[in-house]
N, C-alpha and C positions, 0 to 999 in steps of 0.2 A: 700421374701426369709426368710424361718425359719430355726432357729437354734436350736438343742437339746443340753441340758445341763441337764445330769448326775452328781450328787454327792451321794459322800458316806459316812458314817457313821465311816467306822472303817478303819485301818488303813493297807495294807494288813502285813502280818509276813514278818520280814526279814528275808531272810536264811542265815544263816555263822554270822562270825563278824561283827563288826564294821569295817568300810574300813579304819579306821589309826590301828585296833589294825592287821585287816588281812593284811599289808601294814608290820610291826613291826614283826609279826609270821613269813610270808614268808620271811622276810631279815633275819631273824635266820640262818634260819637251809644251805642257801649255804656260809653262813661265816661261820659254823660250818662244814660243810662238806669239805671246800677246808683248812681248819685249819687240816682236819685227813688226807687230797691227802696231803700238804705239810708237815705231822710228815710222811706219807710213804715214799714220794719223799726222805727227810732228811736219813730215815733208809737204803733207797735204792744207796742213792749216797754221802752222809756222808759231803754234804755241808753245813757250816751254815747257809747260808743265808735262807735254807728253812727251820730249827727252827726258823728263826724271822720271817717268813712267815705268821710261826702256832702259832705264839705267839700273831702276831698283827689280823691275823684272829678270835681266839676265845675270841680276847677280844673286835672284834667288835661285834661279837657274843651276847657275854654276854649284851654289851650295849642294841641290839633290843630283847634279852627274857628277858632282865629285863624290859625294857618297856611295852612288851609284857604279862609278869606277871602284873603288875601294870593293867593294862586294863581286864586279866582275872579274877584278886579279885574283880574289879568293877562289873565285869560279873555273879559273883557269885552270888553276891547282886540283881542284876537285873533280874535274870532269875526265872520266877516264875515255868514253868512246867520241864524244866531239870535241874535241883540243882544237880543232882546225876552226871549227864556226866561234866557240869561246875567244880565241885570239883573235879574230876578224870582227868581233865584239866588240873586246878590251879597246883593240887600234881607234874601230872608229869612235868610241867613249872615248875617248883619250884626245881624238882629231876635235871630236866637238866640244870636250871642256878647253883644250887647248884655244882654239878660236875665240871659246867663251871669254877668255882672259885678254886674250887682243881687244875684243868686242869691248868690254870694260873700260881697259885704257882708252879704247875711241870714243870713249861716251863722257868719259873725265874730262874732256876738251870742251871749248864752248861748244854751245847749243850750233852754233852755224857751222865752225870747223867739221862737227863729226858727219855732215850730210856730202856725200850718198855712202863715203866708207860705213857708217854705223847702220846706215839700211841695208845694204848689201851685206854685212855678216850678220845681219840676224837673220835677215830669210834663209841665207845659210847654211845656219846655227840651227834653224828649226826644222829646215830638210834633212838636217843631219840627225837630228834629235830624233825624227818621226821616224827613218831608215833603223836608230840604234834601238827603238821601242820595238819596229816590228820584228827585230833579229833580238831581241830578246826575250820576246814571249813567244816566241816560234817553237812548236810542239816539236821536243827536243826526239820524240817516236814516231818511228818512220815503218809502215808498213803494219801496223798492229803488234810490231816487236820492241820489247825494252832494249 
C-alpha cells in the first residue's frame, strides 16, 4: 500500500477577518440595529422600558465595535497589500463607535429628552455598523489572485 504526501510551501490567503474579530464585527451591528427597533418601538408606543432597551443595546454594541476596533488597528498594521480599504475600515469603526458614545450620553437623558436625537443615531449607528460588516468581510482576493 502507498501513500502520497503533498506539502506546500506557502500558506494559502485567508479571506475576511480573523474569526474572533469577524465573531466581534457581526455582534455589533444586531445590538446596534435592535437599540434603533427599540428608540422606534419607544417613539411609537411611549413606553420606558424600550428606552432602556436602547440604552442597554447600544452599549452592548459599543462593547463588540470596540473590540472590534482594537482588532481592526491590528489589521492595519498587518495588512501588507490593502492598507487603503483596512484604513477606510478602521475610520468608519471608529466613526461608528464614536457616535456609539454620543448615542449613550443621549440615552442617559430622560426618556422624553433623548427623542428624536437618540432615534436618529441609532438608525445611524446601524447603517454604519451594517456598511462596517460589509467592508469587513469583503473577500480581501480579487481576481483569483492572493
Amino acid at each position: 500500500m502507498e501513500f502520497a504526501v503533498i506539502a506546500t510551501a506557502e500558506r494559502p490567503a485567508r479571506n475576511g477577518p480573523n474569526p474572533l474579530h469577524g465573531m466581534l464585527l457581526a455582534g455589533a451591528f444586531p445590538l446596534f440595529l435592535g437599540a434603533a427597533l427599540s428608540d422606534y418601538a419607544y417613539a411609537s408606543t411611549y413606553h420606558i422600558q424600550w428606552s432602556h432597551f436602547a440604552s442597554w443595546l447600544n452599549a452592548g454594541g459599543l462593547v463588540f465595535c470596540g473590540l472590534a476596533l482594537i482588532c481592526a488597528l491590528i489589521g492595519i498594521f498587518r495588512s501588507a497589500g490593502h492598507r487603503g480599504l483596512s484604513v477606510v475600515y478602521f475610520l468608519l469603526l471608529l466613526v461608528t463607535w464614536g457616535l456609539g458614545v454620543v448615542n449613550a450620553l443621549v440615552h442617559a437623558r430622560d426618556a422624553w429628552a433623548m427623542m428624536p436625537t437618540g432615534l436618529t443615531l441609532s438608525i445611524v449607528i446601524a447603517v454604519l455598523s451594517f456598511i462596517a460588516v460589509w467592508i469587513g468581510f469583503i473577500s480581501r482576493k480579487r481576481g483569483g489572485q492572493s
